[in-house]
C-alpha positions in Angstrom: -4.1 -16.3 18.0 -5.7 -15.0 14.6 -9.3 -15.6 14.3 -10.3 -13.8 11.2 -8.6 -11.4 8.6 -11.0 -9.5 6.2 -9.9 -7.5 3.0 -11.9 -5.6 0.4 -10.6 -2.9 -2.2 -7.0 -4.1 -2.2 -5.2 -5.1 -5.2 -6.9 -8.0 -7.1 -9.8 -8.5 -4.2 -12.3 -5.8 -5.4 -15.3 -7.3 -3.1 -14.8 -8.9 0.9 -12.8 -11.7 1.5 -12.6 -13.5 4.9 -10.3 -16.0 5.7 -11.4 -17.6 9.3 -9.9 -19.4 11.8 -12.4 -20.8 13.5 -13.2 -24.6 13.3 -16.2 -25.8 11.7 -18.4 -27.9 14.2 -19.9 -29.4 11.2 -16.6 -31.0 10.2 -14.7 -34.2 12.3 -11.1 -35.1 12.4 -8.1 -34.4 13.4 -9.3 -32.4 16.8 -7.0 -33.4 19.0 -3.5 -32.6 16.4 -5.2 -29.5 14.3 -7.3 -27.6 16.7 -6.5 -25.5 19.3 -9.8 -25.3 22.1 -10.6 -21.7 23.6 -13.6 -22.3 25.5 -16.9 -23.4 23.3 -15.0 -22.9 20.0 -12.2 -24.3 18.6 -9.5 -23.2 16.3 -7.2 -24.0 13.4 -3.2 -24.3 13.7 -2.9 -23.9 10.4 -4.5 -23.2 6.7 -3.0 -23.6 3.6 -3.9 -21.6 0.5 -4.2 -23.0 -3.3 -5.2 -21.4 -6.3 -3.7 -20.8 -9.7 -1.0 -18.2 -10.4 -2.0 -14.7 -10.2 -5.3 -15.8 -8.4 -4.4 -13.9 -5.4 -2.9 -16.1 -2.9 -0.2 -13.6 -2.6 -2.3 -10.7 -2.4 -4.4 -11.9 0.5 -1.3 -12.5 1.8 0.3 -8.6 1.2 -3.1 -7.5 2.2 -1.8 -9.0 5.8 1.4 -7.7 5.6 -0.2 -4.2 4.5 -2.1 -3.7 7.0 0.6 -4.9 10.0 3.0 -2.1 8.3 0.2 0.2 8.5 -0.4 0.1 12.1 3.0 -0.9 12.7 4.5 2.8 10.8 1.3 5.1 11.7 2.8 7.7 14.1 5.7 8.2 11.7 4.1 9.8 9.2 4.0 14.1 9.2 0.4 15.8 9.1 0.5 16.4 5.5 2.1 13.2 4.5 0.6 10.3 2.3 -0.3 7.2 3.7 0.8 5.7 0.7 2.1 6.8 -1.6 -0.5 7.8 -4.5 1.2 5.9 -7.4 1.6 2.7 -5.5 -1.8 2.8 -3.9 -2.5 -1.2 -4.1 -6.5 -0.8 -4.8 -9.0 -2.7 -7.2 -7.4 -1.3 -10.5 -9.6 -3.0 -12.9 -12.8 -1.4 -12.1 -13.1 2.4 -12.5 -14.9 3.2 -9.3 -12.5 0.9 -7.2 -9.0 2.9 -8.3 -9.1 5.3 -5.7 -12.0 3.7 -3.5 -10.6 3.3 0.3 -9.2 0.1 1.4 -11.2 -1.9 4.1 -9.5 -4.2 6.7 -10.3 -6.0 9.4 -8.5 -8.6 11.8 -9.9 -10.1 15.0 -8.0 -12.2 17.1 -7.2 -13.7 21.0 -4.1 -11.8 22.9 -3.8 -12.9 26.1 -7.2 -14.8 26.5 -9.4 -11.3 25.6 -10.6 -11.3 22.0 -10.0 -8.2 20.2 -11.5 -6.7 16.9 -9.9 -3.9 15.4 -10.0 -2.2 11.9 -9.8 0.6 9.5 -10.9 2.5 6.1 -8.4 4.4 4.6 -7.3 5.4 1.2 -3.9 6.7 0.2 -4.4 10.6 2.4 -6.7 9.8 5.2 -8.5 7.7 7.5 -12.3 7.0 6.6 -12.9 5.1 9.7 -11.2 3.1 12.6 -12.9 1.0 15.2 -11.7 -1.4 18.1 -13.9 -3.5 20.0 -12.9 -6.3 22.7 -14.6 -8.7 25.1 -12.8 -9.3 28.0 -15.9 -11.3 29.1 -18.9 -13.2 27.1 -20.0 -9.8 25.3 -18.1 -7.7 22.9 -17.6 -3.8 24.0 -17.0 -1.1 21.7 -13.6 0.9 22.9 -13.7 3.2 19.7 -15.1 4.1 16.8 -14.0 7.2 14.5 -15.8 8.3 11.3 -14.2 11.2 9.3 -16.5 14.4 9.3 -18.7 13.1 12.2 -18.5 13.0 16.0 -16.3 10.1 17.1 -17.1 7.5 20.1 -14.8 6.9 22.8 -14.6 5.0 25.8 -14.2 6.5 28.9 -11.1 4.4 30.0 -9.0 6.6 27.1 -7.1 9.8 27.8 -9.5 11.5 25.2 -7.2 14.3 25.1 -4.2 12.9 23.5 -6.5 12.3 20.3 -6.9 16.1 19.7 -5.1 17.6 17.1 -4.1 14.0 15.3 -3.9 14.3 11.9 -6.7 12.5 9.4 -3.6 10.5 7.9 -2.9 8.8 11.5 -4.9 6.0 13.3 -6.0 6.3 16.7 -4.8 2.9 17.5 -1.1 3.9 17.3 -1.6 7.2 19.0 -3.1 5.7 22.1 -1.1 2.3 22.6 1.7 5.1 22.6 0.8 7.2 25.6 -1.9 4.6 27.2 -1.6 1.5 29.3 -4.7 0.7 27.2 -6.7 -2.6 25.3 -4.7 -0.5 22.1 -1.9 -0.9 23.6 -3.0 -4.7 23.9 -3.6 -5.0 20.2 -0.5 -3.2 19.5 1.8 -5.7 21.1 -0.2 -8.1 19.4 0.4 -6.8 16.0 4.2 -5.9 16.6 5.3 -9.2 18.6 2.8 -12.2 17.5 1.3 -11.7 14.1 4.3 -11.5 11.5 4.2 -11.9 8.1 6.5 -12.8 5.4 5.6 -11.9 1.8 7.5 -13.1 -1.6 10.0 -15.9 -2.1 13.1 -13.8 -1.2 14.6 -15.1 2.4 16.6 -12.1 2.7 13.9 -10.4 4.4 14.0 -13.1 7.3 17.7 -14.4 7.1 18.7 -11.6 9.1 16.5 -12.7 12.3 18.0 -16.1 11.9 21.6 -14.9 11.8 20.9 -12.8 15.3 19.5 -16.0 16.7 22.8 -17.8 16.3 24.9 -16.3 19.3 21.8 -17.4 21.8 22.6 -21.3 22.9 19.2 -22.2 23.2 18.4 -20.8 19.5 21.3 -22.3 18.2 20.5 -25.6 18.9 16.9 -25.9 18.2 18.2 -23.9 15.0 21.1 -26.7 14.8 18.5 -29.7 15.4 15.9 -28.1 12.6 18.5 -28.7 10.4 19.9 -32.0 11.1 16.6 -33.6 11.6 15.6 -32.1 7.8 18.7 -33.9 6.4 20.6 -31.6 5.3 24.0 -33.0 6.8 25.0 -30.2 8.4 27.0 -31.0 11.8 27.7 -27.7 13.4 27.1 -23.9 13.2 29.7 -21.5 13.9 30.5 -17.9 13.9 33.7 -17.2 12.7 36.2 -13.9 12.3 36.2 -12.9 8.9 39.6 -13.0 7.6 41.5 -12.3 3.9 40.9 -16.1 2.7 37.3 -15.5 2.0 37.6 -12.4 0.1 36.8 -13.8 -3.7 40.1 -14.3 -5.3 39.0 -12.5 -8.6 38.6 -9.2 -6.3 41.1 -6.7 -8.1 44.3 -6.7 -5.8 43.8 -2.2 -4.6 40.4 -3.2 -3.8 41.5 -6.5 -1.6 43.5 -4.9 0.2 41.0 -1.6 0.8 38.4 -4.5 2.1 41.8 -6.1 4.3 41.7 -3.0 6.1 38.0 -2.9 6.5 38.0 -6.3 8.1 38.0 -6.2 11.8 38.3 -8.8 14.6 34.6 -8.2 15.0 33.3 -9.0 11.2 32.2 -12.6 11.6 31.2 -15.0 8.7 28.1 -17.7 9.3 29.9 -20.8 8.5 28.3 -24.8 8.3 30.4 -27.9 9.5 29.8 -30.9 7.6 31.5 -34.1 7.7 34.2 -35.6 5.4 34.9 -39.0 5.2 37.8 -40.9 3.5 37.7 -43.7 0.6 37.1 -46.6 2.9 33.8 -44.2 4.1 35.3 -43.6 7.6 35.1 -40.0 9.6 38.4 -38.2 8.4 37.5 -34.6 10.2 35.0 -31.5 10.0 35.1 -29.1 6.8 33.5 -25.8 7.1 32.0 -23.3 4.6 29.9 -20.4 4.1 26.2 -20.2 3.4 26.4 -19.0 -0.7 27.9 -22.8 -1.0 24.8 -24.6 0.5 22.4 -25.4 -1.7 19.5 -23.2 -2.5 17.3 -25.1 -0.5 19.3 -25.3 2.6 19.7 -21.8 2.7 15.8 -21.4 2.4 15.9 -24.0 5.3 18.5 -22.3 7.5 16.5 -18.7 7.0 13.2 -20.4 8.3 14.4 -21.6 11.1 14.5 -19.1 12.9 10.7 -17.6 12.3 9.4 -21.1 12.3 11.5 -21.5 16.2 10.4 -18.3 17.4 6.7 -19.2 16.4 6.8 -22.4 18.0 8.5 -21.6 20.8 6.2 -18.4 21.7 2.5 -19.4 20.1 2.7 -16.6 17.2 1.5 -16.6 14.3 3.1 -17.0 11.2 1.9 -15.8 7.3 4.2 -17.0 5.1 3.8 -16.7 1.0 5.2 -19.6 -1.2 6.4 -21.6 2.0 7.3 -24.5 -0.6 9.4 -22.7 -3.2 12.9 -24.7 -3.3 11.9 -27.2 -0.3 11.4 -30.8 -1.2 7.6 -32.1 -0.3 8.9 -34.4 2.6 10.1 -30.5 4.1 6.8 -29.7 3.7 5.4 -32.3 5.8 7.9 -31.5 8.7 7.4 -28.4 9.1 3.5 -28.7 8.7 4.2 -31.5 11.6 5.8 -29.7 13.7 2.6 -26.9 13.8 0.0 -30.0 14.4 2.5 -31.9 17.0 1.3 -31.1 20.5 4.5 -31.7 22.0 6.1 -29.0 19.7 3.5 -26.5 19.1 2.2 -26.4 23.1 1.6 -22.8 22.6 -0.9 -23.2 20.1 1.3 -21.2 17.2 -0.4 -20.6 13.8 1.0 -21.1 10.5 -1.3 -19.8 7.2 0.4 -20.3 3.9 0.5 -20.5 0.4 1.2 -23.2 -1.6 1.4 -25.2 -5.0 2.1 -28.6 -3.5 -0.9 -30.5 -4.1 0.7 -33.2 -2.0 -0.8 -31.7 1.2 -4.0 -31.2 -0.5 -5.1 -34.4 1.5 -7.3 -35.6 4.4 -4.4 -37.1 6.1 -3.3 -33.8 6.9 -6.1 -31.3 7.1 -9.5 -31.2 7.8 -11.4 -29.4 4.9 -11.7 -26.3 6.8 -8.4 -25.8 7.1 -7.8 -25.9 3.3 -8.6 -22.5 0.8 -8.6 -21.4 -2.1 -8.4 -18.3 -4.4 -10.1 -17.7 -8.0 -10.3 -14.7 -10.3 -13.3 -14.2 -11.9 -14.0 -12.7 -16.0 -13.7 -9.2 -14.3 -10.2 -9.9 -12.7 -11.4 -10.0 -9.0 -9.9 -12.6 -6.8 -12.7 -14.7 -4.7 -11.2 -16.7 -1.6 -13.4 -20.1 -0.2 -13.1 -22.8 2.0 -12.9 -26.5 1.0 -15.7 -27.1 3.5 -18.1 -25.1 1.2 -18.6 -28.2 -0.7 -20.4 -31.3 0.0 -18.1 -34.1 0.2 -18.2 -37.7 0.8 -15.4 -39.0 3.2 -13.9 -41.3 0.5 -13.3 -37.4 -1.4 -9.4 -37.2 -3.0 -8.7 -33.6 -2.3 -5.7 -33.2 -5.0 -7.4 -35.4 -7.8 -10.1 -33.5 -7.5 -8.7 -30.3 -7.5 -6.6 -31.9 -10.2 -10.0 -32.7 -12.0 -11.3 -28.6 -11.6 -14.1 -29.9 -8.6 -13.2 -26.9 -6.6 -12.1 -24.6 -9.2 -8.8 -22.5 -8.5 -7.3 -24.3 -11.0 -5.3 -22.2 -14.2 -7.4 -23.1 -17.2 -4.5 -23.8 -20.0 -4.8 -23.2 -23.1 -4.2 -25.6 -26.4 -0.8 -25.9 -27.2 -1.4 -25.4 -31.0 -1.5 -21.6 -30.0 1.7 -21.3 -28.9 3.0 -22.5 -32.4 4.3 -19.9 -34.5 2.3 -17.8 -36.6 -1.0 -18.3 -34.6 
């Protein structure tokens, strides 16, 4: 369960950023659909993030990703190897002093009912700092903390040992939830199995996980039932052999036959049943096809199934840029319900996204706390608040306001008469 993610130095945020979690006890409403309780606090299922393009919803959003891929790739790296690689180094590039400044992250969260808080300094050669602290009771307990050029602290509960010799490109969290039954170990699972994140508008990167679900019956048919209940018509989902017929027939006839001999009985095609009905509008049989002819949507839908499933189903949490690109509002407000629904969210799953639809910019689905937003300012630096940092009546109109530039985060367009030629 994410609590807080924290970001300076990366990409458009030049200064800290916090996005948080945790429930305001100064704000009421939907407690019993939105929240999740863990002892004397409570927290959010979900937060949604607005702001104009090229604010830096996306980035906060990367910064996430970045620093998953970070921990995620750290012991594959040789001694002398870059982090990153210099020329893509994603730092503040619009201040001088920021362009090769470290990066500074920081993400606390719940993994198995112990709060953890672990993060790092690094720029694109080394690690600057590292530290990882946990409170398996009331008070939080330093495990670690390393600074580069000084002497290091270390609990006693680590092999100390296995940290000689590692390389300043390398964090000690990877190192030690590899050869320690350890808290980093702990925080490691959480990383790899719970906190996922899904940057850009391109489903190929999650389609795949989808597809793999569709030999697994339960999958299938909560992957099946996602769909039907969104209204997309589809009846069935099959795996089928791949044969010569779905070869394009504009494939030049050497080649065809090259790919016939490629095809085995093992190549299998995704394929959705739909219904056909006859002119008097009665059932006439099944017709299948493959995923290209589903609309763009339904193939969006179809790829999210599966994330949004597994999230559900195991109480992960899910970062998810653009969620709304090709999916109709009323999509929107299923999947969003299916987060705040304690019959299918009993796991207390997370879902953070970005988003243009100002449709769900509304008290009937969030509490103010739950809603953020993201604003450059004349220096090109991306600032990130909370709806709940403004004073608001409850008769407040989230979207007309937001509409109306109340909370800012809004692009500021220009007259039209400049965009006439010869201006």
């Amino acid at each position: 369960m994410l609590l807080e993610f924290s970001v300076k130095n990366f990409l458009s945020i030049k200064d800290e950023v916090i996005l948080s979690l945790y429930a305001s006890d100064e704000i009421k409403g939907h407690e019993k659909y939105n929240l999740i309780p863990t002892g004397e606090k409570h927290i959010l299922k979900t937060a949604v993030i607005y702001g104009a393009n090229a604010s830096g919803k996306s980035n906060l959003i990367k910064a996430m990703g970045f620093m998953r891929d970070i921990i995620v790739n750290s012991l594959k790296l040789n001694p002398d190897e870059p982090i990153v690689p210099a020329q893509s180094y994603p730092s503040f590039q619009l201040r001088t002093e920021k362009a090769k400044a470290p990066i500074e992250m920081e993400v606390s969260f719940l993994y198995k009912d112990i709060y953890y808080r672990y993060g790092f300094v690094l720029d694109a050669k080394r690690i600057y700092r590292e530290w990882l602290y946990h409170a398996p009771e009331e008070s939080e307990t330093r495990l670690y903390e390393r600074i580069l050029n000084k002497k290091p602290y270390i609990s006693k509960i680590f092999n100390s040992k296995i940290l000689n010799g590692l390389p300043d490109n390398t964090l000690w969290l990877a190192a030690l939830a590899k050869y320690t039954d350890s808290p980093a170990r702990r925080v490691m699972e959480w990383v790899l199995n719970t906190f996922n994140v899904i940057t850009g508008t391109d489903e190929e990167s999650y389609k795949g996980f989808t597809y793999s679900k569709i030999d697994e019956k339960e999958y299938r048919e909560d992957i099946l039932r996602f769909l039907k209940v969104a209204d997309t018509g589809i009846e069935d989902i099959l795996l089928e052999s791949v044969t010569a017929e779905y070869l394009p027939n504009n494939i030049p006839k050497k080649l065809r036959n090259n790919l016939k001999k490629l095809i085995s009985s093992e190549t299998k095609q995704l394929v959705f049943q739909h219904s056909i009905f006859n002119d008097k509008g009665k059932a006439a049989g099944k017709k299948s096809w493959g995923q290209n002819n589903e609309s763009a949507g339904t193939q969006k839908l179809f790829a999210l199934s599966g994330p949004l499933i597994e999230t559900l189903r195991k109480g992960e949490v899910l970062v998810i840029d653009e969620l709304d690109a090709k999916l109709h509002p009323m999509i929107m407000r299923f999947i969003l319900g299916l987060f705040h629904s304690e019959e299918h969210n009993p796991h207390g799953a997370q879902l953070i996204f970005a988003t243009h639809d100002t449709q769900l910019l509304s008290p009937r689905f969030f509490r103010r706390d739950q809603i953020w937003f993201t604003e450059k300012d004349l220096y090109g630096a991306t600032d990130l608040y909370s709806l709940a940092d403004f004073d608001l009546d409850d008769q407040a109109d989230f979207s007309r306001d937001y509409f109306q530039g109340r909370y800012n985060a809004v692009p500021f367009v220009g007259d039209l008469h400049l965009f006439d030629k010869g201006v």
